[in-house]
C-alpha positions, 0 to 999 in steps of 0.5 A, spaced: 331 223 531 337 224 527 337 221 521 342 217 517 343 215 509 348 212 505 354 215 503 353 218 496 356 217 490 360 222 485 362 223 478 369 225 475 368 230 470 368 230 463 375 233 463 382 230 463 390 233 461 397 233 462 399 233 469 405 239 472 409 240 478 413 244 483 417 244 488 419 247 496 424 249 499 423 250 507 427 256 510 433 256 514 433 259 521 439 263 523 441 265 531 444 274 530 448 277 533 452 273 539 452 280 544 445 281 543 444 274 544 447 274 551 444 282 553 436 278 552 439 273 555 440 277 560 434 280 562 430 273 561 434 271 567 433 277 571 426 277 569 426 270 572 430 271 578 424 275 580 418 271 578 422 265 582 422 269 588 415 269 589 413 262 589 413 258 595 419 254 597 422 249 603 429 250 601 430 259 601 438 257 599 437 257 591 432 258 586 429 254 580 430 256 573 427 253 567 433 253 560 431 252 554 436 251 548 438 248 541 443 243 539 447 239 542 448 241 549 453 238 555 449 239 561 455 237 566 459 244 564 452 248 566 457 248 573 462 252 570 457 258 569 455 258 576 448 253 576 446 246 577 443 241 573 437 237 575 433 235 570 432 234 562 425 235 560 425 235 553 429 236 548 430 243 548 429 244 556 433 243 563 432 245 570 437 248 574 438 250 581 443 256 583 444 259 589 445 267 590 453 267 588 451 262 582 446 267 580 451 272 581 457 269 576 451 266 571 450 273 569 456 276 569 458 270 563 451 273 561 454 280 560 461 278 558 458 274 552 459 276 545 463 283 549 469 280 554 468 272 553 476 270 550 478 267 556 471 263 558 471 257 559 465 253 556 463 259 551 458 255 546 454 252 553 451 259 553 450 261 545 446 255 545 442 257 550 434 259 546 432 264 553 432 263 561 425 262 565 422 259 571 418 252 572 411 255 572 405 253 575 402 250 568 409 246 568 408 242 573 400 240 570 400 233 568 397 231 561 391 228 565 391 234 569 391 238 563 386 234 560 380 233 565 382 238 570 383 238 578 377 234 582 371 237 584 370 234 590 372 237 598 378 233 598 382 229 593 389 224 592 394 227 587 401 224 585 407 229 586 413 229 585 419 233 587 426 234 583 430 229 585 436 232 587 442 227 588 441 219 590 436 217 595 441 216 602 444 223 599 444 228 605 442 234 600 436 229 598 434 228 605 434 236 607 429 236 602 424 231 603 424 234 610 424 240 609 418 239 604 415 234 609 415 240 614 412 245 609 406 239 608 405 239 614 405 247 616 399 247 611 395 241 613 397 237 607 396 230 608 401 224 606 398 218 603 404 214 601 411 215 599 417 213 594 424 214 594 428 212 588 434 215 584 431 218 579 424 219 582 421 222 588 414 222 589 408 223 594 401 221 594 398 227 598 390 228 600 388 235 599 383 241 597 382 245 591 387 251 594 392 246 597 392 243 590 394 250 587 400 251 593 403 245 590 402 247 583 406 253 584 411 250 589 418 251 587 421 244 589 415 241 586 416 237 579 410 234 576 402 234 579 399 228 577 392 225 578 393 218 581 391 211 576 383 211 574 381 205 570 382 199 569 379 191 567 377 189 573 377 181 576 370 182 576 369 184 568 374 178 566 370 173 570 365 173 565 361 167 566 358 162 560 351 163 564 351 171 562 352 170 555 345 170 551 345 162 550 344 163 542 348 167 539 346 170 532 350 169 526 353 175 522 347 179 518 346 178 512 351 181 507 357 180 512 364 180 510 369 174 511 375 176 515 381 172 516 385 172 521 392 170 520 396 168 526 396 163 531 390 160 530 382 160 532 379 156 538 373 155 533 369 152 539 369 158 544 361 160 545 363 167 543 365 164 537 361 158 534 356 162 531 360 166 526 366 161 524 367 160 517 373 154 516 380 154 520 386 151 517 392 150 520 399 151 515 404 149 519 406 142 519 404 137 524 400 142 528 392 142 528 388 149 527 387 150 533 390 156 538 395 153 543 397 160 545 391 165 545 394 170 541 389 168 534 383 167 539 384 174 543 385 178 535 379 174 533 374 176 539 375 183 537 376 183 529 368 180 531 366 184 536 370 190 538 369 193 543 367 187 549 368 192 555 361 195 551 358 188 549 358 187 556 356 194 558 350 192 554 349 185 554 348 185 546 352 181 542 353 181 534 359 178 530 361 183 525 363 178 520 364 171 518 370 169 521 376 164 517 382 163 521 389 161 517 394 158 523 400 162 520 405 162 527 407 156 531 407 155 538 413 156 542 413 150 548 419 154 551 415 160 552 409 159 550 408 164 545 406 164 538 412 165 533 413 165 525 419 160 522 424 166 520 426 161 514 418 159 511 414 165 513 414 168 507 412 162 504 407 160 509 404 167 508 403 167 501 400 160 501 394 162 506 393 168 504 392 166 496 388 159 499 382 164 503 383 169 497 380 164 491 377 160 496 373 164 499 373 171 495 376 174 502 377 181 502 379 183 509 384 180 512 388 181 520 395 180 520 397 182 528 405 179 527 411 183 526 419 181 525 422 184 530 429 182 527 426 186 521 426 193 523 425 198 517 431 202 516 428 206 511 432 203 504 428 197 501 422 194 504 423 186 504 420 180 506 412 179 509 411 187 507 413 185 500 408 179 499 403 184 502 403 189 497 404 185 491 397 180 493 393 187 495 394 189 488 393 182 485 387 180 489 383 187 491 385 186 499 384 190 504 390 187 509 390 191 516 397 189 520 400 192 527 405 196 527 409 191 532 411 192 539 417 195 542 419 192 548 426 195 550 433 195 547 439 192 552 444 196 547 444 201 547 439 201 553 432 204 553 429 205 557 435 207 561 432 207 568 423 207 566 419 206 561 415 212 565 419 217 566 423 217 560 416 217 556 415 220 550 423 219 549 422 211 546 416 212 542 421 216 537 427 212 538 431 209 533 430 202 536 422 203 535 420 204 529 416 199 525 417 192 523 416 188 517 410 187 515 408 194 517 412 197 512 408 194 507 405 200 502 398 197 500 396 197 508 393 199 513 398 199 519 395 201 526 398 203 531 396 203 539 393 208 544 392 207 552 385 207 555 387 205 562 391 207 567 389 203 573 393 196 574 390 191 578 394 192 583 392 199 583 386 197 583 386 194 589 391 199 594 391 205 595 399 206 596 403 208 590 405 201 588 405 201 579 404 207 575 403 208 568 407 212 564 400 214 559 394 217 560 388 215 556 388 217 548 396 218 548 400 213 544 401 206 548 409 206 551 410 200 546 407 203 540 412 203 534 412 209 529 414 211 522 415 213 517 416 208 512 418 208 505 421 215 502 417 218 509 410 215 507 405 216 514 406 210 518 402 207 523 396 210 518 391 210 523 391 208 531 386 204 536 386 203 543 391 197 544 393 197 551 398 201 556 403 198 561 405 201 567 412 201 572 413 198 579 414 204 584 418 201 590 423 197 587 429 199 586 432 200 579 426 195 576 423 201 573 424 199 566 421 193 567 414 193 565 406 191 567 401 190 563 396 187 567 389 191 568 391 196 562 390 191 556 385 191 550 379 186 553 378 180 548 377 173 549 381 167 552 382 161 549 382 157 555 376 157 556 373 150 558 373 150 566 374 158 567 372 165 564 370 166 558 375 173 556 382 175 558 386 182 557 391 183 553 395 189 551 399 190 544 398 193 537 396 186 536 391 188 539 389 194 536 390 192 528 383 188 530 379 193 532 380 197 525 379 190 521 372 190 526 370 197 523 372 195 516 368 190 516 362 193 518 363 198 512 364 192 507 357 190 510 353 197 509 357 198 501 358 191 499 361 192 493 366 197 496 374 195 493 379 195 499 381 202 496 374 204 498 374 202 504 381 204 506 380 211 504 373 212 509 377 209 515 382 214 513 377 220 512 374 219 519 380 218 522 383 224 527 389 225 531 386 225 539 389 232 542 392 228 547 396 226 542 399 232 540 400 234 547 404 228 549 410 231 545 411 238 548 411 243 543 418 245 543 419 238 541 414 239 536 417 245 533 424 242 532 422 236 529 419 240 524 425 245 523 429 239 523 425 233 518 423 238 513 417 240 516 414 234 518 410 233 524 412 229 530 405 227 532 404 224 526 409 219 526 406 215 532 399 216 530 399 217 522 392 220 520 389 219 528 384 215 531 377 212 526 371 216 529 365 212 527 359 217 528 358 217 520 363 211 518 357 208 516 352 213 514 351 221 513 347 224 517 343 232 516 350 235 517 356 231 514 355 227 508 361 222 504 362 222 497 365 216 495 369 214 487 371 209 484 375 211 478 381 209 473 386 214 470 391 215 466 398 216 467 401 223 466 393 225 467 388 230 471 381 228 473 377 233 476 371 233 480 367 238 481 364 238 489 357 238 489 357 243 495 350 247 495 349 254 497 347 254 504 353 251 505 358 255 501 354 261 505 358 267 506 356 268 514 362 266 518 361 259 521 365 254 521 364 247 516 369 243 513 371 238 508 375 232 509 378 229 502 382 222 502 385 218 496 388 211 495 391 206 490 395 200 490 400 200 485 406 195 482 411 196 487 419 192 486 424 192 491 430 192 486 428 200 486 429 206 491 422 209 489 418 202 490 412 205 488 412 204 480 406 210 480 404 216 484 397 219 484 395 224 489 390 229 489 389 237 490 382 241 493 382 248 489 377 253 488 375 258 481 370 261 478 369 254 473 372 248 471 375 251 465 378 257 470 381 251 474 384 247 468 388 252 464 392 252 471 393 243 471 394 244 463 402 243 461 400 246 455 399 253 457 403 252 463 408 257 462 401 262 463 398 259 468 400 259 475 401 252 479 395 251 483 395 249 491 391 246 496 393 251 500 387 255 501 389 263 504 385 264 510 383 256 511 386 251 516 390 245 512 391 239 516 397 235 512 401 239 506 402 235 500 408 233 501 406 229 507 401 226 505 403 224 497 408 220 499 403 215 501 398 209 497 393 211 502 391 220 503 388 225 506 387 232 509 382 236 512 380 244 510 377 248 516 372 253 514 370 260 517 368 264 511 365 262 505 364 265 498 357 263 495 359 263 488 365 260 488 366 253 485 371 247 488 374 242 485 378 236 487 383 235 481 387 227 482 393 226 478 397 220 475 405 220 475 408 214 473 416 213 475 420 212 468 421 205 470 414 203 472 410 204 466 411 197 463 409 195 470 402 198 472 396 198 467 394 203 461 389 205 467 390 205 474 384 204 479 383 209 485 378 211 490 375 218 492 372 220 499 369 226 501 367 228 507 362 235 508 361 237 514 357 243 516 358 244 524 354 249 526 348 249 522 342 246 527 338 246 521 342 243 516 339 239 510 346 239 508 344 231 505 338 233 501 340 239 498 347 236 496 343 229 493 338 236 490 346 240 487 348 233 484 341 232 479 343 238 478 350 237 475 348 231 472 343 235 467 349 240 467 353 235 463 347 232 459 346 239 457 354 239 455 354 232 450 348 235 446 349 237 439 348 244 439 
């Protein structure tokens, strides 16, 4: 049976000096010479021509071409050089048809391009042309199919669909669903359902595993798709009060408040009443109580997290003591919670100072967010600032939604659906984060789909609504950073729901439904109906990390918030299916283009918190954690007490994880806003006197600068990513080894020339480092690191003795 432990402390050594810098500068790509250009150009087309005549087609008049570009590009001239354009993919890739006299005149403009192209009309389309292929077979895989793979049944449903040439009545459009009508049928595919709308044209089909593989090579084919799976279903919500343990426990001993900031907490509830600390009500006139349900709902999982498991297994343990501050009024018209836009900060600052002093809270949920108060990336304002400064003051944890986008009229977004125009919006102007998510000292959580199934999918087998996000990608209405001077926002992402769009209604793509996909938490309006509701939204997804952080202030009660948020960070990971929701040609633009930012990163900021070893270390992966002080324009050094058999030169795979936070004086009357920088650097020498000279101004001009970027291992951020944030981490992969090498993780302070004045003779800061020895089946990694850390405690003692 595995084992578990507490998390290990270490120590600073004995060390301190004058801290340096450097910079970077990424390199710029160039394009070549222009005739050369357009000779390769040439043969990828021809190369093309000949791969697409081997794919299956209904229509033998034209073929279909892949084209990826950079820069601006004006899809409706691509006529002029004899294709026509379909579709955009991404920001880097179109689809065209040509018949065989278009191809012909394509690539003569091809051949004349940097030789004979004087008199060419629309020249710059094909000098922005990056290379000409076909739409592959792993083209047309879906995320899910991607993920999860076909099938393995005899027979199965897939979602296909075609390229939507012209608009429904078109005669074009007709000829081609009748021709692939007839090449479905030519090979016994069956049709389950179809859809014919502007700029979707789509097919449920019945098939086998080769009939599959004919439709992923097939020309007129754009995307295959698996249908919907999950979703909350009647019979999990109808949760009766008979089904729930008739006593409920309170939280263990030791646990943490949490208070809830928001709409109110219907205090009554049966899945609550054990675990209700007090509730009270900051808006004039109105009773703590939730009128809405959107404070009740945040609670249930701030107390429970996951309830989809609690039902699974039947057991029910609040993770904390719950204080609910009533903080948004309800709006009789809508029925929705809302803020006062004139006293909110008010109001915010009065609650959180009471529950602050009162009870010594320490974690606090705010899943509400200014939609009239986007970031734009000069000075953060309002709530966020309150935040910041109380974090500071009171040493809290304040965990806050990254807001919701729902749409924007002007300009439009999404044109015409939330399903075919995903990923575009996650990364639009119109969705970056709202005000408080901007905050510094914070947790900002942002929301990832877990189910695809709406109700009504649940129920009919016909295409009727369709989500545009598979399980694990960012939720469609999720917002994204960064935020102050390009620090990593959303910090973290949890699930928080997924929208889907009607399918058979004309021009109402863009509409959006949430029912089925939601987060499942309680309902407020229990009393003669089902005790749980669903709902989707980050405000959804904020309470499942303040769930977690209250867990980890049970297990280590005197952890600071600090401490608390640099293990959520440590643990946290960017799913896979995250980083492939965005094509990698996008990914590689935004990089060039953003100063080698990762895009990814934007929307899920350091990933999803895996909880395996939150709590507890096991044999294989050990965290150590610090808590220290430091000086300005100092190093600090700790050594890593990694022993032998984990720095063993016999390749395998092991990895450290290092994360640091701080909360440091912020004005807003300043650009920088952070009146202190800290951040930290894994690096490796022969001894701690070998890596100082290398931190020390001083000796500087002799000693080269030291980076954490480590020859032959993987670094998961860079430096200049992840120091511009009050929350940091990276991750080293490890293959190979040396055993008598020494690693040091080296945290510095830098005051700005203006904040000295502001921030204490001695900052705090806390330090989490994760082991991991992956692929050692006999590890003893945390016995042989307790074993490494007496050993260096007798090292210092030896150091401090008079000789």
């Amino acid at each position: 049976m595995p084992q578990d432990y507490k998390h290990l402390p270490i120590s600073k050594e004995n060390l301190t000096n004058d801290r340096r810098t450097r910079q970077f500068n990424p390199p710029k790509p160039e394009r070549g010479d222009i005739r050369i250009h357009g000779q390769k150009l040439g043969v990828g087309l021809r190369n093309a021509i000949a791969s697409s005549r081997l794919q299956p087609r209904s229509d033998d008049s034209r073929l279909v071409l892949k084209i990826r570009y950079s820069g601006m590009f004006d899809f409706t001239k691509m006529k002029k050089h004899g294709v026509e354009f379909v579709s955009q993919e991404d920001n880097n890739i179109c689809i065209v048809f040509a018949s065989e006299k278009g191809l012909a005149e394509f690539a003569d403009h091809l051949a004349r391009l940097g030789i004979n192209d004087d008199n060419m009309s629309y020249r710059s389309i094909l000098e922005a042309l990056d290379g000409i292929d076909n739409w592959t077979s792993e083209d047309r895989k879906s995320w899910a199919i991607n993920s999860f793979g076909l099938p393995t049944s005899e027979r199965f449903k897939l979602d296909i669909e075609l390229w939507p040439i012209q608009y429904p009545q078109h005669p074009e459009r007709t000829r081609l669903i009748d021709l692939f009508d007839k090449w479905l049928a030519k090979n016994s595919i069956g049709i389950s359902d179809k859809v014919n709308l502007d700029s979707l044209l789509m097919y449920r089909v019945d098939v086998n595993l080769t009939q599959a593989n004919l439709l992923l090579s097939h020309q007129d084919v754009r995307l295959v798709d698996l249908p919907p799976r999950t979703g909350i279903d009647f019979k999990t919500l109808d949760l009766d009060i008979n089904e729930i343990p008739t006593s409920i426990p309170p939280p263990p001993n030791g646990s943490p408040n949490i208070c809830i900031l928001d709409s109110g907490v219907n205090t009554n509830h049966p899945l609550l009443k054990s675990c209700i600390g007090e509730a009270v009500s900051f808006i004039d006139g109105e009773s703590p109580e939730d009128i809405s349900g959107h404070g009740t709902a945040v609670a249930g999982i701030a107390a429970y997290g996951n309830l989809e498991e609690c039902i699974t297994s039947g057991y029910w343990q609040p993770s904390a003591w719950i204080l609910s501050g009533k903080i948004l009024k309800h709006d009789e018209h809508t029925g929705e919670p809302i803020f006062d836009i004139n006293t909110i900060e008010r109001t915010l600052d009065t609650a959180i100072q009471y529950f602050a002093v009162e009870y010594d809270c320490k974690i606090f949920n705010l899943s509400i967010g200014n939609l009239n108060a986007p970031y734009n990336n000069r000075h953060v304002r309002g709530m966020a600032y309150i935040l910041d400064q109380l974090s500071r003051k009171y040493g809290i944890l304040f965990i806050v939604s990254s807001g919701n986008f729902s749409g924007s009229e002007n300009p439009p977004i999404p044109i015409k659906s939330w399903r075919e125009e995903y990923p575009d919006y996650l990364m639009c102007v119109q969705s970056t984060i709202i005000d408080p998510a901007p905050a510094m000292n914070v947790l900002t959580v942002g929301s990832l789909a877990k189910h695809t199934a709406t109700t009504n999918a649940q129920r009919y087998p016909e295409i009727n609504e369709l989500c545009p996000a598979s399980e694990d990608q960012p939720s469609p209405f999720t917002r994204h950073g960064p935020s102050v001077r390009g620090a990593l926002k959303p910090e973290v992402i949890a699930i928080g729901g997924n929208i889907a769009t009607t399918m058979r209604r004309k021009d109402e793509q863009w509409k959006s439904i949430p029912s089925g996909l939601g987060v499942l938490t309680l309902n407020h309006n229990f009393v003669g109906r089902t005790l749980l509701s669903e709902m989707s939204g980050t405000s959804f997804a904020a309470p499942y990390v303040t769930y977690l952080a209250a867990r980890l202030a049970t297990e280590y009660p005197n952890a600071t918030a600090n401490t608390l948020r640099a293990i959520l960070i440590n643990h946290a990971r960017i799913p896979n299916s995250c980083i492939s929701t965005f094509p990698e040609s996008w990914r590689e633009q935004y990089r060039k283009e953003h100063g080698w930012r990762e895009l990814p990163r934007e929307v899920c900021g350091y990933g999803k918190i895996d909880d395996d070893i939150l709590y507890r270390s096991s044999d294989a992966a050990v965290v150590l954690m610090a808590e220290e002080t430091i000086e300005n324009n100092s190093h600090q050094f700790f050594e890593l007490p990694l022993p032998s058999n984990f720095l063993r030169s016999k390749r395998s795979t092991r990895e450290l994880k290092v994360s640091l936070a701080f909360s440091p004086p912020v004005r807003t009357t300043r650009i920088e806003y952070l009146a202190t920088r800290m951040f930290f650097r894994l690096v490796r020498g022969s001894s701690l006197d070998d890596v100082q000279k290398h931190f020390n101004h001083d000796i500087q001009d002799d000693h080269e600068p030291v980076s954490d970027t480590i020859d032959g291992e993987r670094r998961s951020i860079s430096t200049t990513i992840r120091d511009k944030g009050t929350v940091q981490a990276s991750t080293w992969t490890f293959k190979q080894l040396q055993p008598n090498t020494k690693w040091f993780v080296v945290v510095t302070r830098n005051d700005r020339d203006w904040g000295t004045v502001h921030c204490e003779e001695r900052e705090s800061y806390s330090l989490v480092v994760t082991v991991t020895d992956h692929e050692n089946m006999e590890a003893t990694l945390y016995a042989d690191i307790q074993l490494r850390l007496q050993e260096m405690v007798r090292e210092r003692e030896r150091v401090r003795l008079p000789l």
